[in-house]
ROMIBA-401805 format. One record per atom (N, C-alpha, C): atom name; x, y, z. Coordinates in pm, 1 decimal. Each point is the difference from the previous one (the first is absolute). Last residue first. Example, Ala and Ser with C-alpha at 12.3 -4.5 7.8 and 13.67 -1.06 7.14 Angstrom:
2
<'N' <1285.0 -225.0 708.0>>
<'CA' <82.0 119.0 6.0>>
<'C' <-77.0 109.0 73.0>>
<'N' <29.0 -572.0 -7.0>>
<'CA' <-89.0 119.0 0.0>>
<'C' <90.0 120.0 0.0>>
END
This chain:
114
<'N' <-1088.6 -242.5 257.6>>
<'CA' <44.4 -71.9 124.0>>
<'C' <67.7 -161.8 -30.9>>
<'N' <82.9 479.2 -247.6>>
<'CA' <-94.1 -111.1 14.8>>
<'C' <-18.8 -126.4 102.7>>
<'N' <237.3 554.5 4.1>>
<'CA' <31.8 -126.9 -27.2>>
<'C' <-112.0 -119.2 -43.9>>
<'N' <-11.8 516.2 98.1>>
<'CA' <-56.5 -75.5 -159.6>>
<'C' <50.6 -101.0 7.3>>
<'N' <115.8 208.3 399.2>>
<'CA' <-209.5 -0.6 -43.3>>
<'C' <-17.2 -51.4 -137.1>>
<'N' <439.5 26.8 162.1>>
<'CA' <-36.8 -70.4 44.5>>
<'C' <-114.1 9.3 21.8>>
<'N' <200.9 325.9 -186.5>>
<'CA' <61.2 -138.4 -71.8>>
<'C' <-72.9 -101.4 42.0>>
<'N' <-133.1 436.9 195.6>>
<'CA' <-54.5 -5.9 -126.2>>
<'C' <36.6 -138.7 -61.6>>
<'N' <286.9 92.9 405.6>>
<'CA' <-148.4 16.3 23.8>>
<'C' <-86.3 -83.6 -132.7>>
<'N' <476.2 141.4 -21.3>>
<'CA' <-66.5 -125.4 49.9>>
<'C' <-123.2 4.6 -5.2>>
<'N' <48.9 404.5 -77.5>>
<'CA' <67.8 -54.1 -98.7>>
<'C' <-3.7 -222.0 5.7>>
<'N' <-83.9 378.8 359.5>>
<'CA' <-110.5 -11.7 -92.5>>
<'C' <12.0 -69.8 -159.5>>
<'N' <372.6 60.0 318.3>>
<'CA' <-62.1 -66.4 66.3>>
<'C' <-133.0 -20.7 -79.7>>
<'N' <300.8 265.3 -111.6>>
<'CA' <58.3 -96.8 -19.9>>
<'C' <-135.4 -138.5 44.3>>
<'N' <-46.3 475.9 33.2>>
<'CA' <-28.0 -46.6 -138.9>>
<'C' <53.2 -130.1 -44.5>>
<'N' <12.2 235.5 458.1>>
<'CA' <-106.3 -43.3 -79.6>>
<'C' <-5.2 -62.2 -138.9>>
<'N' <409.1 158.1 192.3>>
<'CA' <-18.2 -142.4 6.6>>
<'C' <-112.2 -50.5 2.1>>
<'N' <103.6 453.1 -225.1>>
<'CA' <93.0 -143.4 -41.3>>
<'C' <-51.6 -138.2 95.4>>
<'N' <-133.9 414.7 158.9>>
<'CA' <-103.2 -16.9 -96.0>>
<'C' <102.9 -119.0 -47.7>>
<'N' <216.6 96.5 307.2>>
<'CA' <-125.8 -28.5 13.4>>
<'C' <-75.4 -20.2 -38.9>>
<'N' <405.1 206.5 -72.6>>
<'CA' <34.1 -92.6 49.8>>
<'C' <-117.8 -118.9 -24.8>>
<'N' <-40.3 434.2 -89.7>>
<'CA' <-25.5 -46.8 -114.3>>
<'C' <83.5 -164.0 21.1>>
<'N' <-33.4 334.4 427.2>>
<'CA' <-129.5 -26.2 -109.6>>
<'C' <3.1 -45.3 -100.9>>
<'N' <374.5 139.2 321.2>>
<'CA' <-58.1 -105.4 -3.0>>
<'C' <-138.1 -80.4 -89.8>>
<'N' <185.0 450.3 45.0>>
<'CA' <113.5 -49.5 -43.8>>
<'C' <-50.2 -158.5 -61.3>>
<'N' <-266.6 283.2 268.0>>
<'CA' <-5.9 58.8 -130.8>>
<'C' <85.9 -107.3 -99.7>>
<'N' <22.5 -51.1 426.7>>
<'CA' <-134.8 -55.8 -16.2>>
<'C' <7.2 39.2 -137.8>>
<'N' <480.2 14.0 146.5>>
<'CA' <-122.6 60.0 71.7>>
<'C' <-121.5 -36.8 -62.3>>
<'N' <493.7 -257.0 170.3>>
<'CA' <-69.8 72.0 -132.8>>
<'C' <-129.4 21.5 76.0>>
<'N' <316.2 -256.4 200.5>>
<'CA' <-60.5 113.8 51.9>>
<'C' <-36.8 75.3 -109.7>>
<'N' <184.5 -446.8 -0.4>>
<'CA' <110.1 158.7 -36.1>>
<'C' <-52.6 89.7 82.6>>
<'N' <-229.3 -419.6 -33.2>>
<'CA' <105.9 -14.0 128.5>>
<'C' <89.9 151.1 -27.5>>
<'N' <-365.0 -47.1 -275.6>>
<'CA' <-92.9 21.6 130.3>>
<'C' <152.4 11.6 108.9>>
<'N' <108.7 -157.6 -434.6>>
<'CA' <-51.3 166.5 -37.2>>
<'C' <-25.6 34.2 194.5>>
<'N' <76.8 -442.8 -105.9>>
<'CA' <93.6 58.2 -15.0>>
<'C' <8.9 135.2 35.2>>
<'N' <-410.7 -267.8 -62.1>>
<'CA' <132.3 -7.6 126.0>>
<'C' <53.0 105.2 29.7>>
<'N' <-197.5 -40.4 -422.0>>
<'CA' <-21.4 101.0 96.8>>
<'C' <5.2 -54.0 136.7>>
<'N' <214.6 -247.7 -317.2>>
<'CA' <45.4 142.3 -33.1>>
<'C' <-112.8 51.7 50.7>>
<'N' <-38.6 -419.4 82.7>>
<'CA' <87.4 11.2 35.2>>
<'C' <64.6 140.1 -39.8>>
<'N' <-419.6 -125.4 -154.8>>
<'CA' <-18.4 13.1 126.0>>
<'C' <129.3 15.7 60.2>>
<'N' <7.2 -79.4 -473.0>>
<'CA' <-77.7 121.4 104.5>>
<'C' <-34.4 -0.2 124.5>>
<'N' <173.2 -369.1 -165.1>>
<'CA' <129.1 103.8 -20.7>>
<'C' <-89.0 125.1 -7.3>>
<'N' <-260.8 -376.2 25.2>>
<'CA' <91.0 13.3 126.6>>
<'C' <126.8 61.9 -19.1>>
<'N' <-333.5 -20.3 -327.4>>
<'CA' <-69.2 21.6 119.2>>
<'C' <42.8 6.9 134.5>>
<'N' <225.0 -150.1 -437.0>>
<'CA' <-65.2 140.8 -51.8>>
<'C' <-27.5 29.6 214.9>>
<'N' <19.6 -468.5 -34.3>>
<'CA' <167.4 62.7 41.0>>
<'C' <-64.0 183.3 -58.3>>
<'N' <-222.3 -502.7 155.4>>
<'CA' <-64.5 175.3 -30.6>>
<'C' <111.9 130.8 -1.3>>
<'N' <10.1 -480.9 106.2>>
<'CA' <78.9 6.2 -95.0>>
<'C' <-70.5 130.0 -59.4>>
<'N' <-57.1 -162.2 467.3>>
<'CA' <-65.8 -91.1 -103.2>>
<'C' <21.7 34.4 -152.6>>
<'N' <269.6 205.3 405.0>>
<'CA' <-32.0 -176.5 -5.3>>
<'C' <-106.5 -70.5 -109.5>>
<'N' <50.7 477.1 13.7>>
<'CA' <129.1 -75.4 -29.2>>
<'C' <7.5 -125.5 0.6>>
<'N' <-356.6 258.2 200.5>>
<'CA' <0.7 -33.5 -153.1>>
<'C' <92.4 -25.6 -51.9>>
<'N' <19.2 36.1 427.8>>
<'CA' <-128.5 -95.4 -38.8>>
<'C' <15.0 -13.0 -127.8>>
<'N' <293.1 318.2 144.5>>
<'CA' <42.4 -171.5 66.1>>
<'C' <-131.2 -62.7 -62.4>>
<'N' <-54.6 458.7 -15.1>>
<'CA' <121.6 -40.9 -89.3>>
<'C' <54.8 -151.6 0.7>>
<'N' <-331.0 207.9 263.7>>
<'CA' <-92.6 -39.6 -110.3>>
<'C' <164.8 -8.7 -74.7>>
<'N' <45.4 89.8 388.4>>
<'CA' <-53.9 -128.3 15.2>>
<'C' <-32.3 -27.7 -124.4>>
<'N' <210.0 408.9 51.2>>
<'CA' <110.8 -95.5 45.3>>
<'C' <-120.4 -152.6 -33.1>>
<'N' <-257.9 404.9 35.8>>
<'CA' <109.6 -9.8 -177.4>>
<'C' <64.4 -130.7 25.8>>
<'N' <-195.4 113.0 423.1>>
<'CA' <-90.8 -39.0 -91.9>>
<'C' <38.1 -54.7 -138.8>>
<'N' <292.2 221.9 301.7>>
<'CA' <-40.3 -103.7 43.3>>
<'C' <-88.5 -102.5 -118.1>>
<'N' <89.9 446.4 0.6>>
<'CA' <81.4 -91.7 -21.3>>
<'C' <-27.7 -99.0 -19.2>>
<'N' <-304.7 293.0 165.9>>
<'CA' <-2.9 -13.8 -132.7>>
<'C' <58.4 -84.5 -68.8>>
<'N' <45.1 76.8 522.4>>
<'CA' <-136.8 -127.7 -114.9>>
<'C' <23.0 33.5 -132.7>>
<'N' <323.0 258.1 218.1>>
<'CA' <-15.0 -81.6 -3.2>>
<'C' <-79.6 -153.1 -37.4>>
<'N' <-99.2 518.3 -66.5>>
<'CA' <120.6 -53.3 -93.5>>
<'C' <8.4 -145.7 28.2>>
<'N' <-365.7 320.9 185.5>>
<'CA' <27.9 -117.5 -21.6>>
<'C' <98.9 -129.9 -102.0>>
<'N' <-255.6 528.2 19.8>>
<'CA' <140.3 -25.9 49.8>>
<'C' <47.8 -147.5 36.0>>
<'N' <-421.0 103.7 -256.4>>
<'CA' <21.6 51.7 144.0>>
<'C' <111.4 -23.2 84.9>>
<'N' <7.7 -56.3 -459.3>>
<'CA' <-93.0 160.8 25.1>>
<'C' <3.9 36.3 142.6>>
<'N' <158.5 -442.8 -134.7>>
<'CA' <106.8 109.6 -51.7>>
<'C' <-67.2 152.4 65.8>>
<'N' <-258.4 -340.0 24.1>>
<'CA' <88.0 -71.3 107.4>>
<'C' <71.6 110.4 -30.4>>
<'N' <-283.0 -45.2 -330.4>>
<'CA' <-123.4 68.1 47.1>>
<'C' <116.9 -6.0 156.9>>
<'N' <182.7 -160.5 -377.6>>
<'CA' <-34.6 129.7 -20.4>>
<'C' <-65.5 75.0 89.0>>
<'N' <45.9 -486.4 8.7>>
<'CA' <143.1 47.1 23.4>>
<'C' <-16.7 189.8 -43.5>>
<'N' <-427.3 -259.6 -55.1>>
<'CA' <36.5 -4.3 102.0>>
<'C' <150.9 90.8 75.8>>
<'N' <-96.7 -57.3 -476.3>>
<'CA' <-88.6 91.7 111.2>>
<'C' <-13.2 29.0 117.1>>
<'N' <234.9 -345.7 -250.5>>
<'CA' <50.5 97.5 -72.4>>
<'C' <-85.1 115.2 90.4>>
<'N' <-132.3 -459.7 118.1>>
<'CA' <151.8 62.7 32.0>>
<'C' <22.0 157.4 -75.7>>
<'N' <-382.6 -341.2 -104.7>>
<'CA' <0.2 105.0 54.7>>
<'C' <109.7 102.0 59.4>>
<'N' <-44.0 -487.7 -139.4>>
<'CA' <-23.7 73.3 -97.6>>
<'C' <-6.2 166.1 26.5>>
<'N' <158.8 -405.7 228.0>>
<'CA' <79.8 107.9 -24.1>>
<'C' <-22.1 83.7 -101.4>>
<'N' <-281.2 -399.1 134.8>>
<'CA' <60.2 79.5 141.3>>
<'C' <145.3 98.8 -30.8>>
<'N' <-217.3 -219.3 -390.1>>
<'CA' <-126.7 42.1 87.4>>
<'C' <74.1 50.6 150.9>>
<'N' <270.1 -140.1 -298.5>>
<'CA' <-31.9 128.5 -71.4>>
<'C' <-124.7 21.4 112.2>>
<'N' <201.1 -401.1 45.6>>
<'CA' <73.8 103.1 45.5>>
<'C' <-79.0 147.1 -32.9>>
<'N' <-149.8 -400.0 -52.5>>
<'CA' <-32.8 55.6 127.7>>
<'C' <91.9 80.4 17.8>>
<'N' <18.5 -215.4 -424.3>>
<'CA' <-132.8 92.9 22.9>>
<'C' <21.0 51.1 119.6>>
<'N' <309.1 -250.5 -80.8>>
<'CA' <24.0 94.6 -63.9>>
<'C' <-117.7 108.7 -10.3>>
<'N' <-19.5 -437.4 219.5>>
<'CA' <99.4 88.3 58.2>>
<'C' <6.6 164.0 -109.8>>
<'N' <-194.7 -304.1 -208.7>>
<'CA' <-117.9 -15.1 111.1>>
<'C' <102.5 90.2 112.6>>
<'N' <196.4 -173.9 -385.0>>
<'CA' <-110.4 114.3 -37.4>>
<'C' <-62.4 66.0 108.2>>
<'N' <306.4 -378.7 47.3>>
<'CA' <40.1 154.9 -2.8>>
<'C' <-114.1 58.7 -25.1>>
<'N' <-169.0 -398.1 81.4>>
<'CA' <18.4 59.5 125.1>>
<'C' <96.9 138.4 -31.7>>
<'N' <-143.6 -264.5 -394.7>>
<'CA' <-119.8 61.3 64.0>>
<'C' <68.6 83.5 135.5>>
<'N' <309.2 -217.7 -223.9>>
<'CA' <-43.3 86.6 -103.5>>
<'C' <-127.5 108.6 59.6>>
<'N' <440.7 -351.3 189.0>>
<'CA' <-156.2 -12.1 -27.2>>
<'C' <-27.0 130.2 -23.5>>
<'N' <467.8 -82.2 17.0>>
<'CA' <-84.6 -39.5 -112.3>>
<'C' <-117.6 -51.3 27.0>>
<'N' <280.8 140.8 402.2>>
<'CA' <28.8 -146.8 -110.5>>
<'C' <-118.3 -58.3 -105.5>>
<'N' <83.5 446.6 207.2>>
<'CA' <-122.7 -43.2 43.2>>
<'C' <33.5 -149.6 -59.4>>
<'N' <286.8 298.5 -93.7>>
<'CA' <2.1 31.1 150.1>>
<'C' <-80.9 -76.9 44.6>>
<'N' <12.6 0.5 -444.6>>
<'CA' <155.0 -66.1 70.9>>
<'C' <10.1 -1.6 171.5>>
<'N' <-294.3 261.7 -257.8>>
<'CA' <-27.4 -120.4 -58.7>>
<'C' <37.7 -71.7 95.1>>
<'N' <144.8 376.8 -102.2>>
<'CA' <-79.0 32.3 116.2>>
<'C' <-54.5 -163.8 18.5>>
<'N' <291.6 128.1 -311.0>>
<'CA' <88.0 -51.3 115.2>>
<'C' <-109.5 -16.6 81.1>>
<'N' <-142.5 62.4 -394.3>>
<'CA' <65.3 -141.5 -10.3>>
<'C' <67.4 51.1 147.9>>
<'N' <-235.4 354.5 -141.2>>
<'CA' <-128.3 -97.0 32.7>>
<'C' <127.4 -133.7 15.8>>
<'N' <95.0 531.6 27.0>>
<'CA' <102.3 -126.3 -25.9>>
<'C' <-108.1 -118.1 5.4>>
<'N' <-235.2 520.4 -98.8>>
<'CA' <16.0 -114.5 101.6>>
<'C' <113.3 -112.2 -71.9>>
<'N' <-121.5 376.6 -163.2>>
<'CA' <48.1 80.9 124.7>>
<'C' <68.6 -116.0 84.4>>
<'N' <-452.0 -41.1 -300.6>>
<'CA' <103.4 108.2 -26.1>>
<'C' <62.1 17.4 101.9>>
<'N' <-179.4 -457.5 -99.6>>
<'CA' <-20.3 132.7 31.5>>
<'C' <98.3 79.6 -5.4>>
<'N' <-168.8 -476.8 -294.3>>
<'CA' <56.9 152.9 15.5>>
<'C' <-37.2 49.8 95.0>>
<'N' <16.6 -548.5 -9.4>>
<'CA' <-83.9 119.4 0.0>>
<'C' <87.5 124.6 0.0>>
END
């Protein structure tokens, strides 16, 4: 299967090639990190650098582990950005990047067939 962004043969690999349970991981990711990008905006606004981190840091590991590499090198460059102390302004197209990463899975995995 094509997703955009997505290594599908290592993620695969992680899941010793059952097909349904990556998908099925791969879905629950987007569903419990579908929201991050807002969230980490809405943590930034209210001075909450640390959770923001934090937050980036988890969704970079999750989606790393399941070969969501596009999705986890944005999240690891607004890490990055959040650990510099860059300013919200700075930080914003950080963001819209890892929405779009994330809505990107998203969409792949609504037209998969079951």
């Amino acid at each position: 299967d094509n997703i955009p962004g997505v290594n599908t043969r290592y993620g695969l690999a992680q899941m010793l090639g059952n097909k349904k349970s990556y998908l099925g991981m791969l879905g629950r990711l987007i569903n419990e990190h579908g929201n991050d990008a807002n969230q980490i905006r809405a943590q930034l606004s209210g001075g909450e650098r640390v959770a923001a981190c934090r937050l980036a840091h988890s969704l970079k590991g999750c989606s790393g582990m399941l070969g969501a590499e596009a999705l986890s090198v944005a999240a690891r460059q607004l890490e990055q950005a959040i650990l510099q102390g860059d300013s919200p302004e700075k930080i914003e197209p950080d963001l819209d990047n890892l929405h779009r990463k994330i809505t990107e899975i998203r969409l792949a995995l609504g037209n998969l067939q079951p």
